[in-house]
C-alpha positions as protocol buffer text, in pm:
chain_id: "A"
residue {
  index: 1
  type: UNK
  ca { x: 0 y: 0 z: 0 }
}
residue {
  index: 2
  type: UNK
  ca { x: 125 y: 353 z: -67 }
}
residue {
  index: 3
  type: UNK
  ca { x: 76 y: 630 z: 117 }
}
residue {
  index: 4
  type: UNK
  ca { x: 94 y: 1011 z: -59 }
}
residue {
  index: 5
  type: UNK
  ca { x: 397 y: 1071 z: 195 }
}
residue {
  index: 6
  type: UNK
  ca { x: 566 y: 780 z: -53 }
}
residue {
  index: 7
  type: UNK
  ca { x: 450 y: 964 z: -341 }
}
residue {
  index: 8
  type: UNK
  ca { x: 546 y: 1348 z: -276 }
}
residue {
  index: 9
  type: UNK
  ca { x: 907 y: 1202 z: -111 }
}
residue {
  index: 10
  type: UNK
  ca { x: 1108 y: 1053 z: -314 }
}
residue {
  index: 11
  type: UNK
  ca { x: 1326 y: 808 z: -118 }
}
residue {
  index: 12
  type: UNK
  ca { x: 1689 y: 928 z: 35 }
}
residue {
  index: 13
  type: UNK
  ca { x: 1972 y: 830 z: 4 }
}
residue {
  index: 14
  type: UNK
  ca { x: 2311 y: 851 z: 302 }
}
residue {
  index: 15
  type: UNK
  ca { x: 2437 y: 1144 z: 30 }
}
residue {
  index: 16
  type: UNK
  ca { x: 2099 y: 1324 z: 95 }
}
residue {
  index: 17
  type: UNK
  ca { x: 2163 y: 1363 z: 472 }
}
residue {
  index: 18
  type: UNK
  ca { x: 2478 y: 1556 z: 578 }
}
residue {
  index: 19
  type: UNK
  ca { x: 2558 y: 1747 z: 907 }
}
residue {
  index: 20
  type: UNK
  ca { x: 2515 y: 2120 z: 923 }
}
residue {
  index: 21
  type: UNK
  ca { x: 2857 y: 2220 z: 957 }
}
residue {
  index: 22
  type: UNK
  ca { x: 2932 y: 2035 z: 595 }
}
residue {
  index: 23
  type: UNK
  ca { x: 2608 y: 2167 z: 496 }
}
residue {
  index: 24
  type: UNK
  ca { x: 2759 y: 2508 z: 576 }
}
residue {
  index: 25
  type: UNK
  ca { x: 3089 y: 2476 z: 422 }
}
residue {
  index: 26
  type: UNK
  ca { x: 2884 y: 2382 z: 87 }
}
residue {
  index: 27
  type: UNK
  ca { x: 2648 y: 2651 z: 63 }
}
residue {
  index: 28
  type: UNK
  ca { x: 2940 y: 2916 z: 147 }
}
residue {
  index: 29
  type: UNK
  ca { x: 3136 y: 2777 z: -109 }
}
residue {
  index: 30
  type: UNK
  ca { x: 2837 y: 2812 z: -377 }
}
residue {
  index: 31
  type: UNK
  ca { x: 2776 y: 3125 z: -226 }
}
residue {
  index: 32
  type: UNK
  ca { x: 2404 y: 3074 z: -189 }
}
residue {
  index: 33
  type: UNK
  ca { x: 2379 y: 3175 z: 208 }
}
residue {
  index: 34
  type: UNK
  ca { x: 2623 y: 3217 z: 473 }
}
residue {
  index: 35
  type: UNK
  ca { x: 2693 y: 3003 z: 778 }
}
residue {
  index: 36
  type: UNK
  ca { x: 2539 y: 3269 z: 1002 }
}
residue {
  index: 37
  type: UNK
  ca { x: 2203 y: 3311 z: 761 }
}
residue {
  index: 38
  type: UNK
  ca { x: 2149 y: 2910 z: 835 }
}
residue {
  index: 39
  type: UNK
  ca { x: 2238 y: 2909 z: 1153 }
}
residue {
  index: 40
  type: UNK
  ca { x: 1994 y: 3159 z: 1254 }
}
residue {
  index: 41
  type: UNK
  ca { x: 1697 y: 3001 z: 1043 }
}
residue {
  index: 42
  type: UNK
  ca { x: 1804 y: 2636 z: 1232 }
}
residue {
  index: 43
  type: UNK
  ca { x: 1740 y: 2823 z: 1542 }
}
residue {
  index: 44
  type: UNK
  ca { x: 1434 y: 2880 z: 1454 }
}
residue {
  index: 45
  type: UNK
  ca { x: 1377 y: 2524 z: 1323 }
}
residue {
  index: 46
  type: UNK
  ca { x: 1075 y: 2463 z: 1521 }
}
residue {
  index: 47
  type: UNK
  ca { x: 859 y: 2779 z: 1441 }
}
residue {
  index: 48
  type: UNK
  ca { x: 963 y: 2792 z: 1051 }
}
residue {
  index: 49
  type: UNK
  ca { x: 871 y: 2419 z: 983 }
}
residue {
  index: 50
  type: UNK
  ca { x: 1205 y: 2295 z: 929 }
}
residue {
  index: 51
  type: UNK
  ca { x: 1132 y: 2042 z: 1155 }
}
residue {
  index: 52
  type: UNK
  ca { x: 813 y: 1928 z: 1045 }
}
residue {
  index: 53
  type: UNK
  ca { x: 928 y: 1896 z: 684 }
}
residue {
  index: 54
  type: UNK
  ca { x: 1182 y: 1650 z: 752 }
}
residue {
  index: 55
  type: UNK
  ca { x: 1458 y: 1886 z: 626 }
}
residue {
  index: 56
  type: UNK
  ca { x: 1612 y: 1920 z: 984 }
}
residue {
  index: 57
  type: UNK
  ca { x: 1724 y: 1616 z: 1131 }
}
residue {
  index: 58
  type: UNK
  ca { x: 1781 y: 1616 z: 1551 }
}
residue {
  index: 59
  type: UNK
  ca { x: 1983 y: 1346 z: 1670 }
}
residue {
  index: 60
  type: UNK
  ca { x: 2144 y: 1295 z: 2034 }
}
residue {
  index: 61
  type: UNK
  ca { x: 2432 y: 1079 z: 1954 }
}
residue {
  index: 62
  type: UNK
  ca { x: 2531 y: 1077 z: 2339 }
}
residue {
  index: 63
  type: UNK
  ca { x: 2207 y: 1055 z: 2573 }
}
residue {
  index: 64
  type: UNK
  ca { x: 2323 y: 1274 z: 2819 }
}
residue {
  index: 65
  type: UNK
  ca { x: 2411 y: 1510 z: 2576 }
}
residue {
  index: 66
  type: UNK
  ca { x: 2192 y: 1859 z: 2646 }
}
residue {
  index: 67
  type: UNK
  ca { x: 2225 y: 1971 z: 2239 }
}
residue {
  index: 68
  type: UNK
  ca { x: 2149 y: 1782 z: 1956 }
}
residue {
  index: 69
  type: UNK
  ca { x: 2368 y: 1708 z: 1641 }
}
residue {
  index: 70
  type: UNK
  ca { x: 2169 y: 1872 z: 1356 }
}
residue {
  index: 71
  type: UNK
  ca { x: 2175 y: 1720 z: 1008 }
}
residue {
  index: 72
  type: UNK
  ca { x: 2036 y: 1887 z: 707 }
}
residue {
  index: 73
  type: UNK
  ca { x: 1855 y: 1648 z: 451 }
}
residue {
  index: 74
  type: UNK
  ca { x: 1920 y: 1826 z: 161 }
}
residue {
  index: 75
  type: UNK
  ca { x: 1628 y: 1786 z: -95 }
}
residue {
  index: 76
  type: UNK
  ca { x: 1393 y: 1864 z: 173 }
}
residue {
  index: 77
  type: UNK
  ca { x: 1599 y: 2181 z: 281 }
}
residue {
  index: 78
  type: UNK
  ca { x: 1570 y: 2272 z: -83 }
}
residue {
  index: 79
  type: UNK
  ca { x: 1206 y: 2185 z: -106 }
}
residue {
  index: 80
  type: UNK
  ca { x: 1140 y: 2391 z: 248 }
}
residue {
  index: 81
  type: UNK
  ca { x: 1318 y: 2673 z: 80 }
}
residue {
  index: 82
  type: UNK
  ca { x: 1141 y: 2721 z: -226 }
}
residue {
  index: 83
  type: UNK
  ca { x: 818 y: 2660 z: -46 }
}
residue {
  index: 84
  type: UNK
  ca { x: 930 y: 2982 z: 213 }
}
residue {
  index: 85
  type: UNK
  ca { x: 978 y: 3181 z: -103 }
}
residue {
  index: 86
  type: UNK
  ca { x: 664 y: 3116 z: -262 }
}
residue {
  index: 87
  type: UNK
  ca { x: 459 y: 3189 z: 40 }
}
residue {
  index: 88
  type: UNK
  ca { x: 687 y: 3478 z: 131 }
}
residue {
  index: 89
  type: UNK
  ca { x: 588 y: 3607 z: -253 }
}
């Protein structure tokens, strides 16, 4: 049985899903935002749906650790983004 999550998310691959600070580097070097720009809309994960579009990933690799690692899933970051801008149009 499919479900129309299967059908509007293509499946990932472990090249999809990086952590932020490589996501960082990346976007610097292709000079589409800067680390400070991300880092400030990951803060924010939560409230701009980040989160709840799969593009932010939280992940506690040590329990008793009090901050998560983040990794970005790329297509979905992509897809979140061009979303924002057409609402933000």
């Amino acid at each position: 049985m499919t479900t129309t999550t299967d059908i509007t998310r293509p499946p990932l691959t472990l090249s999809d899903i990086v952590p932020f600070v490589d996501f960082c580097r990346e976007a610097e070097k292709l000079k589409l935002a800067t680390r400070s720009g991300l880092q400030w809309m990951l803060r924010y994960r939560h409230e701009n749906g980040l989160i709840a579009s799969g593009a932010v990933v939280e992940k506690r690799l040590n329990p008793t650790a009090k901050r998560p690692a983040l990794f970005i899933v790329k297509p979905r970051f992509i897809a979140w983004l061009a979303n924002d801008s057409q609402q933000a149009a």
